[in-house]
C-alpha atoms as a printed R data frame, in Angstrom:
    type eleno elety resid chain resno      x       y       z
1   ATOM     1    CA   UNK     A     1 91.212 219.699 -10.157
2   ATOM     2    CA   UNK     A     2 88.727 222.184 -11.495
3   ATOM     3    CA   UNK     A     3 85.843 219.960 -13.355
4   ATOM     4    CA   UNK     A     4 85.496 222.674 -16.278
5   ATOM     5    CA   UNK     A     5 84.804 222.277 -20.272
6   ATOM     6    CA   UNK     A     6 84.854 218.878 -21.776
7   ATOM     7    CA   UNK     A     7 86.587 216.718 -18.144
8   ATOM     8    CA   UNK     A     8 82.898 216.023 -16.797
9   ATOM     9    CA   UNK     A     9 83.718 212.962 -19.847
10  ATOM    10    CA   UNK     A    10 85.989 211.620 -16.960
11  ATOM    11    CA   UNK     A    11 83.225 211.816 -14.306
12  ATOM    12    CA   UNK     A    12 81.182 209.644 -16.569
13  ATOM    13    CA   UNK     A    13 83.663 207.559 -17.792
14  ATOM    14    CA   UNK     A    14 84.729 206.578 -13.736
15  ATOM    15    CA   UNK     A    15 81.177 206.160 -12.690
16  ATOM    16    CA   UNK     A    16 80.544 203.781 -16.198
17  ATOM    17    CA   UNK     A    17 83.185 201.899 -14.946
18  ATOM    18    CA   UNK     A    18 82.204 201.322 -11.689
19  ATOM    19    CA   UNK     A    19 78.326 200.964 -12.159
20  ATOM    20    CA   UNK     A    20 78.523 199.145 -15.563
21  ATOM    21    CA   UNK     A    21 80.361 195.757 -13.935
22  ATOM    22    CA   UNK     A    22 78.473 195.365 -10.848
23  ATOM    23    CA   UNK     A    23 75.544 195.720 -12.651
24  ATOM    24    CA   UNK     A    24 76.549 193.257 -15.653
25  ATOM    25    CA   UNK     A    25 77.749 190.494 -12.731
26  ATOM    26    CA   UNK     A    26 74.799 190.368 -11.273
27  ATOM    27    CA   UNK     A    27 72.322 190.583 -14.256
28  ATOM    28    CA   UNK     A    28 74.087 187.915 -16.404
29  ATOM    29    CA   UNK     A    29 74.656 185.531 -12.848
30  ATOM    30    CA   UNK     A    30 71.142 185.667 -12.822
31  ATOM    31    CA   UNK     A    31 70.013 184.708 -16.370
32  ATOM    32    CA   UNK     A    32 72.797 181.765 -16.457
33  ATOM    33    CA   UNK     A    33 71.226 180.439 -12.837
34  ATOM    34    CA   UNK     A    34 67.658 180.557 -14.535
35  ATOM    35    CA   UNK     A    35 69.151 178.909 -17.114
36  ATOM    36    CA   UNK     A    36 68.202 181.287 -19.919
37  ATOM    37    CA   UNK     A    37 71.626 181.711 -21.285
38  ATOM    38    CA   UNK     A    38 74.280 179.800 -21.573
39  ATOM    39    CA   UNK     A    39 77.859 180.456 -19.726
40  ATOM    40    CA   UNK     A    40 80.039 181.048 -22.745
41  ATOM    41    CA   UNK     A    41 77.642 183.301 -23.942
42  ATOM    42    CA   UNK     A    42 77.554 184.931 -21.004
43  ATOM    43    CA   UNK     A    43 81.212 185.623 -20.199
44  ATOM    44    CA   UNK     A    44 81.427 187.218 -23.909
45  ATOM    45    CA   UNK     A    45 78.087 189.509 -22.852
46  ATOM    46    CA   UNK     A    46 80.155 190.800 -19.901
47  ATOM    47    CA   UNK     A    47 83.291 190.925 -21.407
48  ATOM    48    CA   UNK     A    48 81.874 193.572 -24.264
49  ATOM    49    CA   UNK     A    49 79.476 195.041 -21.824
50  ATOM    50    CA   UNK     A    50 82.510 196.026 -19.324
51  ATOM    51    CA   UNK     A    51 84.916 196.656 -21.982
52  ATOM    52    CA   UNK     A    52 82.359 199.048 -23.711
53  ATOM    53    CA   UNK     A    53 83.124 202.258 -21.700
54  ATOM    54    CA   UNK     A    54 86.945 202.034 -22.389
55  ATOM    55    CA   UNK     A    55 85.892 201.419 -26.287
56  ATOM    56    CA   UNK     A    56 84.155 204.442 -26.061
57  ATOM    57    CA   UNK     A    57 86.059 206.650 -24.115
58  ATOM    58    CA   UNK     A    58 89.032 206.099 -26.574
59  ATOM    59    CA   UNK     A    59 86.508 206.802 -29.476
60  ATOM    60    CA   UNK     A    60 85.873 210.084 -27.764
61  ATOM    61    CA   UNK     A    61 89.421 211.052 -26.872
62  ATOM    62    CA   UNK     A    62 90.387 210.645 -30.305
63  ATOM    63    CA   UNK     A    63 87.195 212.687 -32.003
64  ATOM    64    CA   UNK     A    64 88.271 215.491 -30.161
65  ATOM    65    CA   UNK     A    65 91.724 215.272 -31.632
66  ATOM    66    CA   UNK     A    66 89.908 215.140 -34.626
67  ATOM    67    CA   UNK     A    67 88.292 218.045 -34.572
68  ATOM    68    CA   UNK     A    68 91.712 219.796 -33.297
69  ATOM    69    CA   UNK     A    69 93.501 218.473 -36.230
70  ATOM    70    CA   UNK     A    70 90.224 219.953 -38.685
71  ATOM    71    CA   UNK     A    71 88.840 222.836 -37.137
72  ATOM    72    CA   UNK     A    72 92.291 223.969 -35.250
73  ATOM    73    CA   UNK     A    73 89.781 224.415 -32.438
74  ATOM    74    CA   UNK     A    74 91.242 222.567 -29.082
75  ATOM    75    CA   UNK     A    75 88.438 221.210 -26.604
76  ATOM    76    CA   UNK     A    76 91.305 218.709 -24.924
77  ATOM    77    CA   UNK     A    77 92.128 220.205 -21.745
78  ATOM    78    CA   UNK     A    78 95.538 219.457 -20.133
79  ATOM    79    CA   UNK     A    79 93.972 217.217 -17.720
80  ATOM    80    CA   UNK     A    80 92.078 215.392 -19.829
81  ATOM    81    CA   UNK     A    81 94.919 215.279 -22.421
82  ATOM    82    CA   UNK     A    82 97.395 214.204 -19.548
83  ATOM    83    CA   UNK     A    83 94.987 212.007 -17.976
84  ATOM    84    CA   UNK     A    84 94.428 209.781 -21.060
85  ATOM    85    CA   UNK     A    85 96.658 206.720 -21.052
86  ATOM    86    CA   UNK     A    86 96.449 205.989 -16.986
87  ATOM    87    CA   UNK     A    87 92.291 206.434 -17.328
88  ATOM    88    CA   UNK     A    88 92.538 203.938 -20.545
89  ATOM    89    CA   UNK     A    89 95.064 201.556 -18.566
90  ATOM    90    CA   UNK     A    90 92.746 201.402 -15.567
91  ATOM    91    CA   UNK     A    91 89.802 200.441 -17.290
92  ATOM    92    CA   UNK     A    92 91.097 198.228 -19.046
93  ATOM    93    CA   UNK     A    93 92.628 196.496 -15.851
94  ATOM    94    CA   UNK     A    94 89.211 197.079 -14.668
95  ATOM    95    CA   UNK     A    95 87.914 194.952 -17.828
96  ATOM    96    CA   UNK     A    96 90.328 192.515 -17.072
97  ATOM    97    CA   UNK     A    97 90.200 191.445 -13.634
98  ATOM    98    CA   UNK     A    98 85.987 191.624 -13.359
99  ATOM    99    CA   UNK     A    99 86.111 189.336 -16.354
100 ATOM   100    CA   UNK     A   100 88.464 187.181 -14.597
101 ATOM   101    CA   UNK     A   101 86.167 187.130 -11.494
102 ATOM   102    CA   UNK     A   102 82.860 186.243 -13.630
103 ATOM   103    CA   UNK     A   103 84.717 183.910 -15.196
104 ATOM   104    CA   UNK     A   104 85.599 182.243 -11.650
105 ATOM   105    CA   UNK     A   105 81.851 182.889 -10.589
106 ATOM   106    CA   UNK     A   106 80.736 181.367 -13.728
107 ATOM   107    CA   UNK     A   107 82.799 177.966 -12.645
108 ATOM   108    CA   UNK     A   108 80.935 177.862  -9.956
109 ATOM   109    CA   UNK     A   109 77.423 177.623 -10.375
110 ATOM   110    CA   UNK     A   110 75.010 175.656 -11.710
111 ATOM   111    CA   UNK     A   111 72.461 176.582 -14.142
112 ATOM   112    CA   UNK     A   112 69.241 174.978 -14.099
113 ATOM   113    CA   UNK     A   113 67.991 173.883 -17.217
114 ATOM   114    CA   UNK     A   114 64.158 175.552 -18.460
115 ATOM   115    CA   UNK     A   115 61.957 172.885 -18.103
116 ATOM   116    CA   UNK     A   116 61.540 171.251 -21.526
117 ATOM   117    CA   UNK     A   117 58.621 171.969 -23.766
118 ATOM   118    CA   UNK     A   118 56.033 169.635 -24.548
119 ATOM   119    CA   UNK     A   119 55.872 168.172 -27.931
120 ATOM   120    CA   UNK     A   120 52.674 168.615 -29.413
121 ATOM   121    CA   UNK     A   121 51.899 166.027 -32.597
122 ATOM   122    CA   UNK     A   122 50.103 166.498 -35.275
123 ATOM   123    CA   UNK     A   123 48.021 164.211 -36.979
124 ATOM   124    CA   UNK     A   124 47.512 164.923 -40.829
């Protein structure tokens, strides 16, 4: 495959997808352990954070035909245009089975709770 025009999106997209998880698990694993944030909140912060490549991807994909169907001027490639629904199925798998997995994590750990603050009264 010949990376020429408009495909280094799929170079991107494939690194995105394999950076953008690993990086989420381990950030948001680490807040919920300090206990800054809270698990549920945290399995929907990964879930949007790992989905957000495919979102985009698909937003790009489509722009393009967009511009085909204005401008008559055609910046999808063969590859890319072949290469569309098994990239989109993959990260989405992807999306899938990491949230799956940092769901399991999440089941599994304890978060310590910030040590409370102290009240401070006021007299009037």
């Amino acid at each position: 495959m010949v990376w020429q025009g408009i495909e280094w999106v799929l170079l991107l997209y494939g690194l995105a997808m394999l950076v953008l998880p690993v990086y989420a698990f381990i950030a948001l694993l680490r807040r919920v352990k300090r206990g800054m944030l809270a698990k549920v909140r945290a399995f929907w912060y990964y879930a949007g954070l790992v989905v957000a490549p495919v979102i985009f991807y698909i937003l790009f994909f489509f722009a393009l035909v967009g511009i085909w169907e204005i401008a008559r001027i055609s910046l999808i490639t063969e590859g890319l245009g072949r290469s569309f629904l098994p990239v989109t199925g993959l990260g989405l798998m992807i999306w899938l089975v990491s949230s799956i997995i940092f769901g399991v994590a999440l089941a599994f750990i304890k978060s310590s709770a910030a040590a409370p603050t102290p009240r401070v009264e006021q007299t009037p």
